[in-house]
C-alpha positions as CSV (number, residue, x, y, z in Angstrom):
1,X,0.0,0.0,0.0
2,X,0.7,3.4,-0.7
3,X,0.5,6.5,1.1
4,X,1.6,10.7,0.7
5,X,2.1,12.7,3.0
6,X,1.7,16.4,3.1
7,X,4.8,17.3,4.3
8,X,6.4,20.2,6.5
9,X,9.2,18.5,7.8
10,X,8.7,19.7,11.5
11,X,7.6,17.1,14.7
12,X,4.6,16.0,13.6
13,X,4.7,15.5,10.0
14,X,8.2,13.7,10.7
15,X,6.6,11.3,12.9
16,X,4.2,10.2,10.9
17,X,6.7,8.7,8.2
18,X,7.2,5.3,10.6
19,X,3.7,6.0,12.3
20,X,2.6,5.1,8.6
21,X,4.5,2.3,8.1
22,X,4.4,0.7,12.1
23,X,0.6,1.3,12.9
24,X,-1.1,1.6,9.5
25,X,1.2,-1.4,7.2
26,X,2.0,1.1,4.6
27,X,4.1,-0.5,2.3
28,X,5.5,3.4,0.9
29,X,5.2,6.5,2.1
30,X,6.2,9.8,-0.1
31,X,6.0,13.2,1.4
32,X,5.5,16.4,-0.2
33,X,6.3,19.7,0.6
34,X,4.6,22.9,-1.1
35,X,6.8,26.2,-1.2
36,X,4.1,29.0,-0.1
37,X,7.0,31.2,0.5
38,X,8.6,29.5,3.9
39,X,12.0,30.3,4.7
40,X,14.8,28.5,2.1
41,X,16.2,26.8,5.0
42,X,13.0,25.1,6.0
43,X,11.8,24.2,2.4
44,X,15.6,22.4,2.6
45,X,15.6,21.3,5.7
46,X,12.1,19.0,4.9
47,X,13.8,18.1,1.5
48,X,16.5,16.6,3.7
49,X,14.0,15.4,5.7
50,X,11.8,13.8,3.1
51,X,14.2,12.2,1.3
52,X,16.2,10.7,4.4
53,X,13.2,9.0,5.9
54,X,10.7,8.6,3.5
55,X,11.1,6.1,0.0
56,X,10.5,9.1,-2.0
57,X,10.2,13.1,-1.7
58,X,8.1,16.2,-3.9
59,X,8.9,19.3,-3.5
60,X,6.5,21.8,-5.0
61,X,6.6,25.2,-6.1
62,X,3.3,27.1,-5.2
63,X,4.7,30.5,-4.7
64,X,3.0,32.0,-7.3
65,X,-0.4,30.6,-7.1
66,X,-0.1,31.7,-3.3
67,X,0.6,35.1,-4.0
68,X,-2.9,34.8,-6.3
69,X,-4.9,33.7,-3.1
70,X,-3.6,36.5,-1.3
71,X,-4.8,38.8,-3.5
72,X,-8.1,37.6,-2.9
73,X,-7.3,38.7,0.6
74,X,-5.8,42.0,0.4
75,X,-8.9,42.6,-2.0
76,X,-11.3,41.1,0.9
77,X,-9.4,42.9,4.1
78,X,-8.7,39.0,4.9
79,X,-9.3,39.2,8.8
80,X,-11.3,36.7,11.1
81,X,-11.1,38.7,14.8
82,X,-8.1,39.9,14.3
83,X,-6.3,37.0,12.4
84,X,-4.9,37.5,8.9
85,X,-5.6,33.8,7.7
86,X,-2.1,33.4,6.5
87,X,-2.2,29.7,7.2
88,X,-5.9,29.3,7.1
89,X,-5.6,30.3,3.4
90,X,-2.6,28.4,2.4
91,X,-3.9,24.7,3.9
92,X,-6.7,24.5,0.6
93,X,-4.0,25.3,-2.1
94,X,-1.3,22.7,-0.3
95,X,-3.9,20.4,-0.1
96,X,-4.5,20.8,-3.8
97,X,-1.3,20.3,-4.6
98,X,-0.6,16.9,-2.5
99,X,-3.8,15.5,-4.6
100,X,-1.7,16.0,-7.3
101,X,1.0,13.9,-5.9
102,X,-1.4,11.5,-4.9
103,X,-3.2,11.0,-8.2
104,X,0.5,10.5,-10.0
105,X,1.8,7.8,-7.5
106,X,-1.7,6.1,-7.5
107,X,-1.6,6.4,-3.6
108,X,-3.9,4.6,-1.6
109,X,-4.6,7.6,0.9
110,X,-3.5,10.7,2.0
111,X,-2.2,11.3,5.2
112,X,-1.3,15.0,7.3
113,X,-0.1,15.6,10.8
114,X,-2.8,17.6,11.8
115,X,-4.0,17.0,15.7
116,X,-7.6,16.6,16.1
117,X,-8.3,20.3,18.5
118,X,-7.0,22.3,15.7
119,X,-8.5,23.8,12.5
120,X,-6.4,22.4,10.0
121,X,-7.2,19.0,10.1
122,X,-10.7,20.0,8.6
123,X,-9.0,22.5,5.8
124,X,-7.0,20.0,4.4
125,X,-9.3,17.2,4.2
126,X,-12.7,19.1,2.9
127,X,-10.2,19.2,0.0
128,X,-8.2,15.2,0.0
129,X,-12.3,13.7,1.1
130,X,-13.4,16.2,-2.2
131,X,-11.0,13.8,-4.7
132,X,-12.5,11.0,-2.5
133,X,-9.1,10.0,-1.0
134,X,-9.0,8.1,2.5
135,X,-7.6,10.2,4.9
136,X,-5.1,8.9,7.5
137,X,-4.5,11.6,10.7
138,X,-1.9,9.6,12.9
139,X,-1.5,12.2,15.6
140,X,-5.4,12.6,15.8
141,X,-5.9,8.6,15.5
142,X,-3.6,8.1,18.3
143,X,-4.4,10.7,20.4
144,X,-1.0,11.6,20.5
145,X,1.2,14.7,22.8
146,X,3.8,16.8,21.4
147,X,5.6,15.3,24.6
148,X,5.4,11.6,23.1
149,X,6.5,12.9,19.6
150,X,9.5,14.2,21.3
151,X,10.2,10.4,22.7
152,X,9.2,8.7,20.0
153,X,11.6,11.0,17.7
154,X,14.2,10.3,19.9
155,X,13.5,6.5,19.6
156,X,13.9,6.2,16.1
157,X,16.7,8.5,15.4
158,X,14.8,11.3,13.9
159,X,15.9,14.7,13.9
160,X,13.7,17.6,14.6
161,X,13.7,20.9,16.0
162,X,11.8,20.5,19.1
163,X,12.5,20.4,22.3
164,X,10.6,20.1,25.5
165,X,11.9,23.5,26.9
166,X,10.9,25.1,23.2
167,X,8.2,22.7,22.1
168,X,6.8,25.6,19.9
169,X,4.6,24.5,16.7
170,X,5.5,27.0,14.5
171,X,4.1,27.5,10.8
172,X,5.5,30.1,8.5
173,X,4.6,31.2,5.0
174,X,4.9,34.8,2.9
175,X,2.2,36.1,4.4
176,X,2.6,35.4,8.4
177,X,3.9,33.2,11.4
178,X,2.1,31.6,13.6
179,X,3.7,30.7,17.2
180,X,1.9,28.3,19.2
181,X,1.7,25.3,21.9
182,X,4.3,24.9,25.0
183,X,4.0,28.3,27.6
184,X,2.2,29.6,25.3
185,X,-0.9,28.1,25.7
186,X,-1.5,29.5,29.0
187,X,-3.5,33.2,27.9
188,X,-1.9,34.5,30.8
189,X,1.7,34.3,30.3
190,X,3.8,36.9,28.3
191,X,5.9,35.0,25.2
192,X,9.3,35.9,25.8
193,X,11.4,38.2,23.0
194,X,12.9,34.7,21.7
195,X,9.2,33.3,20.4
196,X,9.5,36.3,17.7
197,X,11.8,35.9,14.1
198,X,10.4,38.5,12.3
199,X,9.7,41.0,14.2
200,X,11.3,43.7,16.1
201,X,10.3,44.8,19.2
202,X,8.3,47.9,19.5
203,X,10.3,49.0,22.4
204,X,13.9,48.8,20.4
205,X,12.3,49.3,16.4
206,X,14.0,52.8,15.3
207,X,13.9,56.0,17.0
208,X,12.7,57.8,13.4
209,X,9.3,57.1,12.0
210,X,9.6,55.6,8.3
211,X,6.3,56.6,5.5
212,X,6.3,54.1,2.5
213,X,3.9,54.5,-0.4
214,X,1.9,52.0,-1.9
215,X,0.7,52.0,-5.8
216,X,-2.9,50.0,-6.0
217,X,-4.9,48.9,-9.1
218,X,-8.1,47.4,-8.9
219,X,-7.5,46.4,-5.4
220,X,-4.1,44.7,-6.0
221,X,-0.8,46.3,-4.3
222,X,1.6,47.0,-7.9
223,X,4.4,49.5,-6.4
224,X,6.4,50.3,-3.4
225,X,8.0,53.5,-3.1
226,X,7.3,54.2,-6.9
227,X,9.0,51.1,-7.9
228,X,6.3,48.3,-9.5
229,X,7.5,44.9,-8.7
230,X,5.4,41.6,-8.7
231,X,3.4,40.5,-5.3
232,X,6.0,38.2,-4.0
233,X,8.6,40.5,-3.8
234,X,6.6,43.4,-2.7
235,X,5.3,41.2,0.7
236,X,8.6,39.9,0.8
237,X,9.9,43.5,1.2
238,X,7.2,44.9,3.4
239,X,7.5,41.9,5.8
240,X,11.3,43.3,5.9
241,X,10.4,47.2,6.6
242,X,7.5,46.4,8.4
243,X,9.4,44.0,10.7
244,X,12.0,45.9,11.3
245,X,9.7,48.8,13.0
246,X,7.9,45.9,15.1
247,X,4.8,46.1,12.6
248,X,2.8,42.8,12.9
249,X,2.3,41.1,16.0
250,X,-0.7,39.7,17.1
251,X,-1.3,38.0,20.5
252,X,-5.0,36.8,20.5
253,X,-7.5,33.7,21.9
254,X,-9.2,33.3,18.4
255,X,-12.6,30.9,18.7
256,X,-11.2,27.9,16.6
257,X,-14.1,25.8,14.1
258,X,-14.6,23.2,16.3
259,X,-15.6,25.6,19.6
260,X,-12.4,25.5,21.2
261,X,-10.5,28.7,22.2
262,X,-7.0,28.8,21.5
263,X,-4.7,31.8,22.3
264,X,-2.3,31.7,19.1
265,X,0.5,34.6,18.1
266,X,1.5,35.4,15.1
267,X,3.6,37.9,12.9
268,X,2.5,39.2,9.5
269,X,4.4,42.8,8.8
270,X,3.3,43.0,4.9
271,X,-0.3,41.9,5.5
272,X,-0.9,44.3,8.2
273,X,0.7,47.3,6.3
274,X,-1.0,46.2,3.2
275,X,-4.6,45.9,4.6
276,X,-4.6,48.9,6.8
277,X,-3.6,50.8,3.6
278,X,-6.1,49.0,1.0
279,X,-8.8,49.7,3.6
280,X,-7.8,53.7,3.3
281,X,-8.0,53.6,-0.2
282,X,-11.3,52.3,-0.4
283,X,-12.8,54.9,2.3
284,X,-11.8,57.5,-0.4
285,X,-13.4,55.6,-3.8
286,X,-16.7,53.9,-2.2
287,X,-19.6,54.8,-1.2
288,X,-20.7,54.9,2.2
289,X,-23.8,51.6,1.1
290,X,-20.9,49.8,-0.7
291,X,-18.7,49.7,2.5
292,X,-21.4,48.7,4.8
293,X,-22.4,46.2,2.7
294,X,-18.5,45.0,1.9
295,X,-18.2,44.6,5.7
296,X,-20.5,41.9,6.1
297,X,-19.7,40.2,2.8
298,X,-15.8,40.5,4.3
299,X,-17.3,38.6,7.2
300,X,-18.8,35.7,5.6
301,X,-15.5,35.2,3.0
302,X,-13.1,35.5,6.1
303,X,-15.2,32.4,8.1
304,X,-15.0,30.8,5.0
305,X,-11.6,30.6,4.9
306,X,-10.9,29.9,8.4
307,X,-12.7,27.1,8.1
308,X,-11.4,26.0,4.7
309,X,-14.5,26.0,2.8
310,X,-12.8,28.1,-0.1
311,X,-14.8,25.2,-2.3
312,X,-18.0,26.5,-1.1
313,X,-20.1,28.1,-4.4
314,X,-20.4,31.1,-1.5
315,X,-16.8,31.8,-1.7
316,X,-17.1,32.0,-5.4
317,X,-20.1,34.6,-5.3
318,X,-18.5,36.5,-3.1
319,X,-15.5,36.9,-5.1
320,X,-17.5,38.3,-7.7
321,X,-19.3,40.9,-5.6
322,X,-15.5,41.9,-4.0
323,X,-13.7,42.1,-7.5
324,X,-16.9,44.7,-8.4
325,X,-16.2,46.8,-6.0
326,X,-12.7,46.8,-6.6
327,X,-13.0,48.0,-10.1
328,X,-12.0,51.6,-8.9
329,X,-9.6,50.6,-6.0
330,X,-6.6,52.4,-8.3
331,X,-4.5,54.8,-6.6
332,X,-2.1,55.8,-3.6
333,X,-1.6,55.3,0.1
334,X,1.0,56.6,2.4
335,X,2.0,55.0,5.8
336,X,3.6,55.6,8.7
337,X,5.3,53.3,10.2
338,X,6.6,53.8,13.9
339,X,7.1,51.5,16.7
340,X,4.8,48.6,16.1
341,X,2.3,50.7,14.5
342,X,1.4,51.4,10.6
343,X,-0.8,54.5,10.1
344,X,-2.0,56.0,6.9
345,X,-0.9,59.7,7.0
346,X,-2.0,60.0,3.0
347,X,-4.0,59.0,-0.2
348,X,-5.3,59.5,-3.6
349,X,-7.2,58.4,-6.1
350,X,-8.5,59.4,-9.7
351,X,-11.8,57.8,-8.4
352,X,-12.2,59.4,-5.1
353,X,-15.6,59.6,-3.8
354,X,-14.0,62.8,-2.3
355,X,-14.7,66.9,-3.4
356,X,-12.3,69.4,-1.3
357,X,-14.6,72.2,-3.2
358,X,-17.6,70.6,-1.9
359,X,-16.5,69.7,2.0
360,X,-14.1,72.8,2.3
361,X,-15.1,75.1,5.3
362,X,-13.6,78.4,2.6
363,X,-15.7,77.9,-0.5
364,X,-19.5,78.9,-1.0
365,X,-20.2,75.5,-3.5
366,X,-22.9,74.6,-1.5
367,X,-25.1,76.7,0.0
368,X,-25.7,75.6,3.6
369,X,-29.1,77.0,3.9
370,X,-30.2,73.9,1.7
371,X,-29.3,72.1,5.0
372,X,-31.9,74.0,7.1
373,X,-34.7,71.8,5.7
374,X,-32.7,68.2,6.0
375,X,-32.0,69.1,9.9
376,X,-35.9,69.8,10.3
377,X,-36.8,66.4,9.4
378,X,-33.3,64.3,10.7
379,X,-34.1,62.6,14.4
380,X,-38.2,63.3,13.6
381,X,-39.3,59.7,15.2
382,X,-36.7,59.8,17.6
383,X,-38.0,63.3,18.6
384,X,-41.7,62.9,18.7
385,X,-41.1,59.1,20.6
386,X,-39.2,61.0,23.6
387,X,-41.7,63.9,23.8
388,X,-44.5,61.0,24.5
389,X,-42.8,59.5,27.4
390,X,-40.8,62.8,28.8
């Protein structure tokens, strides 16, 4: 029998490689790895990994089509309380790609390292039970610790990173790190400095505040500091600027799919910089009924997402409804970044929404006796309601 494995090459997924063949008689066992824009080092490191301990290793370059998803996001505000669904978003496409893997080899099921508390169990196997795959969870089947992986690992001679004084899970792609599991887990302890990789802290980020400008068209970041480059680079370079102010850190107790709540920290420089200033730009180009509504529909495509239903016909509609609006999301923010915050100081578009002859307090455009009649009528109900019961 055959099996693939999606593949990060940390504890868990590492584990599962003799897992597979000791508790499940899995003749061969091939992992896959899909570049979303993880750290050289890592994408090497599970290479090594993958071809050291398993009979045979893919490595697959996703990058691009990644960067395509997260301009679904930027053009959505991507946010699900407070989150920026860098992994929530990725799982889907990975999981796309290892069905790939699995429909070459002829494999007999799919198997991740996915506990069974967390979300992304569910993400990536609404897509592997789609191709109608079996799905084989080890760590959830065996109700297995992080504590026992560590043993275990130890055991069979396999090398990983974790420890039992740093037994942090840690996920990383272009668009953020997550941080989780060991001290953590307790809401009410501080993560040390050491927890953080690309991030300064606030406390020691410069002394001098730094404004970046950011070219948009149709909702889509293009420039950065007047010079166009393609999406990868341009996160790849605002995760460096924004990191090195301490932009990007959120420390949160997010309400995970299946009920639990789960205090999770994460780092995402570019997508916080990038949201706050597509969020600007579209204050200044919609209108006030196309915002409200864009608010809820924002809502719906984020807890779609987070709970890996990006195959949901939902997901689809609103895409089309977002991509509408963002028809005249074309112009230019400023921000200011300083000490862990990024602040828009400065915009424009040629589609603003905006008149400075109409709203200006020194020009007589409109004449604000038309206004007398509007205030006679505003707060009428209200008015005549209180007057009853006064």
């Amino acid at each position: 029998m055959k099996a693939v494995l999606s593949y990060s090459g940390g504890l868990d997924t590492t584990v599962c490689i003799p897992l597979l063949r000791e508790k499940y008689g899995f003749d061969e066992v091939i992992t896959v790895t899909v570049d979303i824009g993880q750290p050289e080092a890592d994408i090497r490191q599970a290479e090594e990994r993958g071809k050291k301990y398993a009979d045979r290793h893919y490595t697959i370059d996703a990058k691009n089509n990644f960067v395509n998803e997260l301009f679904k996001l930027i053009k959505a505000n991507g946010d699900y309380e407070g989150y920026v669904l860098g992994t929530a978003l990725a799982r889907p496409l990975i999981a796309e790609k290892v069905v790939e893997v699995a429909k070459k080899e002829g494999a007999d099921a799919i198997a991740h390292g996915c506990t069974g508390k967390g979300n992304d169990q569910l993400r990536f196997e609404n897509v592997f039970r789609q191709y109608g795959f079996k799905v084989i969870a080890p760590v959830r089947d065996l109700n297995l610790t992080r504590e026992w992986e560590i043993e275990y690992a130890k055991e069979h001679g396999i090398d990983v990173p974790a420890t039992k004084e740093k037994p942090y899970s840690i996920d990383e792609n272009l668009w953020s790190r997550s941080i989780e599991g060991g001290k953590l887990e307790d809401p009410s302890f501080i993560p040390p400095e050491d927890v953080y990789e690309w991030t300064a802290s606030p406390e020691k980020a410069p002394e001098e505040a730094e404004i970046i400008k950011i070219d948009f068209e149709k909702g889509v970041p293009v420039a950065l500091n007047e010079e166009r480059m393609d999406g990868f680079e341009l996160i790849r370079k605002l995760n460096e600027i924004g990191g090195k102010h301490g932009v990007g850190r959120t420390d949160m107790v997010e309400d995970r799919v299946l009920g639990l709540k789960a205090r999770e920290n994460y780092e995402h420089p570019a997508a916080t910089i990038l949201i706050t200033a597509h969020r600007d730009l579209e204050k200044l180009v919609l209108s006030r009924r196309e915002l409200k509504f864009k608010k809820f529909v924002e809502e719906e495509w984020a807890e779609l997402v987070y709970y890996g239903l990006t195959n949901d016909p939902l997901y689809d509609a609103l895409n089309t409804f977002i991509d509408k609006t963002q028809e005249r999301v074309t112009g230019w923010v400023k921000i200011k970044l300083f000490k862990g915050n990024a602040v828009p100081v400065a915009r424009h578009s040629e589609f603003a929404l905006y008149s400075e002859e109409l709203v200006s307090f020194d020009t007589g455009a409109i004449d604000q006796r038309l206004a007398e009649g509007f205030a006679a009528f505003h707060g009428l109900q209200g008015r005549l309601f209180r007057r009853m019961f006064q």
